[in-house]
C-alpha positions in Angstrom: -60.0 21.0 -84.5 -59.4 23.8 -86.6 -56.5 26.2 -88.0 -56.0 29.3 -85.6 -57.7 32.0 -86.9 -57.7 35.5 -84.8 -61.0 38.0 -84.8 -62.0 41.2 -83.5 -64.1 39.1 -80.5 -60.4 38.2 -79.5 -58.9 41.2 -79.1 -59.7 44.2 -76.4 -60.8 47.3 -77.7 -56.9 48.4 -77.9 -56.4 45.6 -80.0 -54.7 43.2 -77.7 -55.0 39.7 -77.4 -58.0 38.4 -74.9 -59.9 35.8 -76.4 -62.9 35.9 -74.0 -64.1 32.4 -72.9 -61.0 30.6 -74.4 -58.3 28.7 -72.7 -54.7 29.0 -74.3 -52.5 26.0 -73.7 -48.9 26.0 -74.8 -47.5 22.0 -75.7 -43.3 21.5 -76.3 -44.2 20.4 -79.9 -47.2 20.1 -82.2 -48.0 16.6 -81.9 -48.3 17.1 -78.2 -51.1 19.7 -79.1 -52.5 17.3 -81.0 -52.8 14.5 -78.3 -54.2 17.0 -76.2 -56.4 17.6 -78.7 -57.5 14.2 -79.7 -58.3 13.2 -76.0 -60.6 16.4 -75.3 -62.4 15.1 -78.5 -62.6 11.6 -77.1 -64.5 13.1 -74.6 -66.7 14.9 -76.2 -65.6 18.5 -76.6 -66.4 19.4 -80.5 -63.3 20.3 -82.9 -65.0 23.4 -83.6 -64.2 24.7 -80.1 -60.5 23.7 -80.4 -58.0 25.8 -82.8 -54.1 25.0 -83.0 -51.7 27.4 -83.1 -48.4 27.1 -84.6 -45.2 28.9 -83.6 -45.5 31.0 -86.6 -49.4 31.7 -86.5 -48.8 32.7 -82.8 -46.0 35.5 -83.8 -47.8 36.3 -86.9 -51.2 36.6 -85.6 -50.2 38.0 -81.9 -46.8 40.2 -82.5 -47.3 40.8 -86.3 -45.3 42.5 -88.6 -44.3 45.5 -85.6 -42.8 43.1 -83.5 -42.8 43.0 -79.9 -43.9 47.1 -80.1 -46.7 45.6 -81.4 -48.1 44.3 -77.9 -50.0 46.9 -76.3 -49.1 48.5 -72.9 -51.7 47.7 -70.8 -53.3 48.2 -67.3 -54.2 45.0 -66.8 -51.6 41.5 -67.4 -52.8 40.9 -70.5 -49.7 42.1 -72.6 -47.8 40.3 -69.9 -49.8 36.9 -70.8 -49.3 37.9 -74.6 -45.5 37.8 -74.0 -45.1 34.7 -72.7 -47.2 33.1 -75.1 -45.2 34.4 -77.8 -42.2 33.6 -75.4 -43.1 29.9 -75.7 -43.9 29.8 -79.4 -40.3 31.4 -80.2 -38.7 28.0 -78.1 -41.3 26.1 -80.5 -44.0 25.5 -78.6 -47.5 25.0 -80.1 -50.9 26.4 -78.8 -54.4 24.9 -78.4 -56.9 27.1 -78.2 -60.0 25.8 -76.1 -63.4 27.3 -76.1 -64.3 26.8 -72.2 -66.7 29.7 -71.5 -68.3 28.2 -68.5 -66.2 27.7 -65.3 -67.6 23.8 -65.6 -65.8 24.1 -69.3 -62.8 24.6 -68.1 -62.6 22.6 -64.8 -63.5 19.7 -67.3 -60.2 20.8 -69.9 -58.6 21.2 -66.8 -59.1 17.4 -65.4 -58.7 15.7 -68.4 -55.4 17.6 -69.3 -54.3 16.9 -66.0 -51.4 14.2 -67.0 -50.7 16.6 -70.6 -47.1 18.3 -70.6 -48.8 21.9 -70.7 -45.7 24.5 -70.4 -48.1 27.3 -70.2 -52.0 27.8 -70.0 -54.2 30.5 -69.5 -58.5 30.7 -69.0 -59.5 34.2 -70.3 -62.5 35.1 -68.1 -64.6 38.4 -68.6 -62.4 40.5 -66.3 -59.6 38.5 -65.4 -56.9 35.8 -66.8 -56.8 32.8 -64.9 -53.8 30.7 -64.7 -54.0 27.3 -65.8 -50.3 26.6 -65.7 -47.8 29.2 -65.2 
């Protein structure tokens, strides 16, 4: 697993927050993350295509130094989706960042998450975010 780190292929054109082919899941605390973590690697799914996001990396990286003006209007629910994930991080949640970009990627996340404490998760898909847990 590595450190969240937020790139251009993560944000829309308007410079919002849609990190195509990744599934967001929002934990109580960090070492829930963690465990969540550590059992996707235990089956197999490589620490490269896992990043954990702290409460503070989530507001910095997502909101920024604007603050909440900084999330885009948009026509779609995707500055809705940023909200709540920065909702969550500001009660101290923590983020894991999967990369699931097949439908069978994320079914898989999915299934063996299925007994995890996620508060929130989202699947960002090519046109559409998929909830995971709302």
């Amino acid at each position: 697993m590595r450190p969240f780190h937020l790139d251009s292929s993560m944000k829309t054109m308007r410079g919002v927050f849609y990190p195509t082919g990744w599934m967001v899941l929002m934990f109580a605390g960090e070492q829930q993350a963690r465990d969540a973590a550590r059992l996707l690697e235990d089956n197999g799914i490589g620490g490269d295509a896992m990043m954990l996001m702290s409460p503070q990396e989530i507001r910095r990286e997502l909101v920024g130094a604007e603050g909440d003006n900084a999330i885009l209007p948009s026509a779609g629910t995707e500055g809705d989706t940023v909200r709540k994930i920065v909702e969550c991080a500001d009660k101290g949640h923590h983020g894991l960042m999967v990369h699931a970009p097949h439908s069978a990627d994320s079914d898989r996340v999915t299934e063996l998450l299925k007994d995890a404490q996620i508060s929130y998760g989202q699947k960002y898909r090519m046109l559409v975010i998929e909830d995971i847990v709302a």
